[in-house]
N, C-alpha and C positions, 0 to 999 in steps of 0.2 A: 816367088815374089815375096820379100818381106813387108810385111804389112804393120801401121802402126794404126796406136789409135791416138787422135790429139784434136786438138780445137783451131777450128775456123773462124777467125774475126772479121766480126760484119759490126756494124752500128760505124756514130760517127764518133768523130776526136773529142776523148775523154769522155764517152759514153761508152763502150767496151761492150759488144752483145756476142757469143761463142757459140757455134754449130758444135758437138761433138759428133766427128767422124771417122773413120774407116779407111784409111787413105795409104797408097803404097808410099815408103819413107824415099823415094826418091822427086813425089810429086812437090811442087810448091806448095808452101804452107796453105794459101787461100785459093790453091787450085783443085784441081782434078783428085777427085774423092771417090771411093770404092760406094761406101753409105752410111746413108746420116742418122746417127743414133740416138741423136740429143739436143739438147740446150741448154746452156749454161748464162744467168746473168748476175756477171758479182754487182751492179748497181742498188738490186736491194740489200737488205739486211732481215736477215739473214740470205746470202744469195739465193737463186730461184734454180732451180737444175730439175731438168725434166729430162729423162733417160728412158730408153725401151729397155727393160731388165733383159727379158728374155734374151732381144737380140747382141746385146753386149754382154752378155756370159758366153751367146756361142762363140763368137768374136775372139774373145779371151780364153774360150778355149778352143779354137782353132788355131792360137799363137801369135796372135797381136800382140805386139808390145804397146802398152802404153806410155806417154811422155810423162814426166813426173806430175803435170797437174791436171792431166786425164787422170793419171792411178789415184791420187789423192778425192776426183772426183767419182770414181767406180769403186772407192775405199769407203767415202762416207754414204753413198747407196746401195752399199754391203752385197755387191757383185762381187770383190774380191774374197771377202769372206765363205760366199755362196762357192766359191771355185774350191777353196780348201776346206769346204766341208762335203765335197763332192772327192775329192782326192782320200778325206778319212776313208770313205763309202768304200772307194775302190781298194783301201787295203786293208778293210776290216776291221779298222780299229771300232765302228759301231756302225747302225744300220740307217736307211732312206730312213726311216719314221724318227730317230731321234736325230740325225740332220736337220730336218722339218722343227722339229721343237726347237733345236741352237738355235736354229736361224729365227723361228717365228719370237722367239724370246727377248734378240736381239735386235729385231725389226720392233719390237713393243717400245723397248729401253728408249732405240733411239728417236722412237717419234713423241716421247715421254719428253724427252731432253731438248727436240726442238723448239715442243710449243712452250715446254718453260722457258727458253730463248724468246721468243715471240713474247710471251706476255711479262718476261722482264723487260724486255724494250719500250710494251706500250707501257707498263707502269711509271720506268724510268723519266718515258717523253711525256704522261701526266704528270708526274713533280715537278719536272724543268717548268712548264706551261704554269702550275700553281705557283712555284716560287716567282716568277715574274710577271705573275698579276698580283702578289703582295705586296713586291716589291716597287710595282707603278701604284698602287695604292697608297704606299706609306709616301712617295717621291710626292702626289699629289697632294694627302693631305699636308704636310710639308710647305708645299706650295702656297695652298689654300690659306696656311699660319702667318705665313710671311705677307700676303696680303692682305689681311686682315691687320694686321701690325702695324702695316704702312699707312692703311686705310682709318687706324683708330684715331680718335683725337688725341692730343699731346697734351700731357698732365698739366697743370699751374705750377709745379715745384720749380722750373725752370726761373720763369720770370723771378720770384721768390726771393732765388738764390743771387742773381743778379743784381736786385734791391739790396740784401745783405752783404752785398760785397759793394758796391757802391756807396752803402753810408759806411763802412769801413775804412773806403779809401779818402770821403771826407773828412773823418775823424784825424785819420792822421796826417793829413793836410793841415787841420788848424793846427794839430801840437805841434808842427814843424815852424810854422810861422808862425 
């Protein structure tokens, strides 16, 4: 029986939630499944994926194929890795204890890289949130200017100039008549 590995969509329209499972490739995609190895939800950011290691290495190496965004997802929780540092083992290219070190090295790296993911996000969604309480700040004081402007009394220069324009326009009334 060929066996793959791939995801099971459950949640509802345009919320996308994914069983990773174990499933012969002639079953319907959200049916009948060998065993469920996982969870996957791209909804967060960074998505959330929650995998049995153990049991998805034997999986993969019993010869599961997985679909392209199963492998992408047993790629970035370095099962696939773990399978080809288990292949070195078996041809001698080095031994169980420095497999152990590749992988624990590499398991360091990449949990170094997510939470600076993580806390480039929350920084990020702190500057957004600061730049637009500045920018309701400036919008109000603004506000605030223009009301006050409206609100001021109106100078005496007006009247003033109306007077000087008025005995002007007498003046050259009489020199015309």
């Amino acid at each position: 029986m060929a066996t793959k590995i791939r995801l099971q969509r459950h949640g509802k329209k345009g919320k996308p939630f994914y069983y990773v499972v174990v499933a012969d490739s002639r079953a319907p995609r959200d049916g009948k499944f060998i065993e469920r190895i996982g969870s996957y939800n791209p909804n967060t950011n960074p998505a959330t994926i929650v995998l049995d290691f153990e049991k998805s290495l034997d999986w993969v190496n019993k010869g599961a194929q997985p679909t392209d965004t199963a492998r992408a997802i047993l790629s970035y929780k370095g099962v696939l890795y773990k399978k080809h540092l288990q292949g070195g083992v078996k041809k001698g290219a080095f031994d169980e204890a420095k497999a152990e070190e590749l992988f624990a090295t590499w398991s360091e790296g990449k949990e170094s890289r997510i939470e600076g993911k993580k806390t480039g996000l929350a920084s990020s969604k702190e500057e957004v949130k600061n730049a637009a309480l500045a920018a309701e700040a400036k919008k109000k004081e603004e506000k605030a200017a223009a009301i006050a402007a409206k609100n001021a009394p109106v100078a005496e220069e007006a009247p003033a100039e109306e007077v000087e324009a008025t005995e002007n326009a007498e003046n050259t009334e009489e020199t015309e008549g």
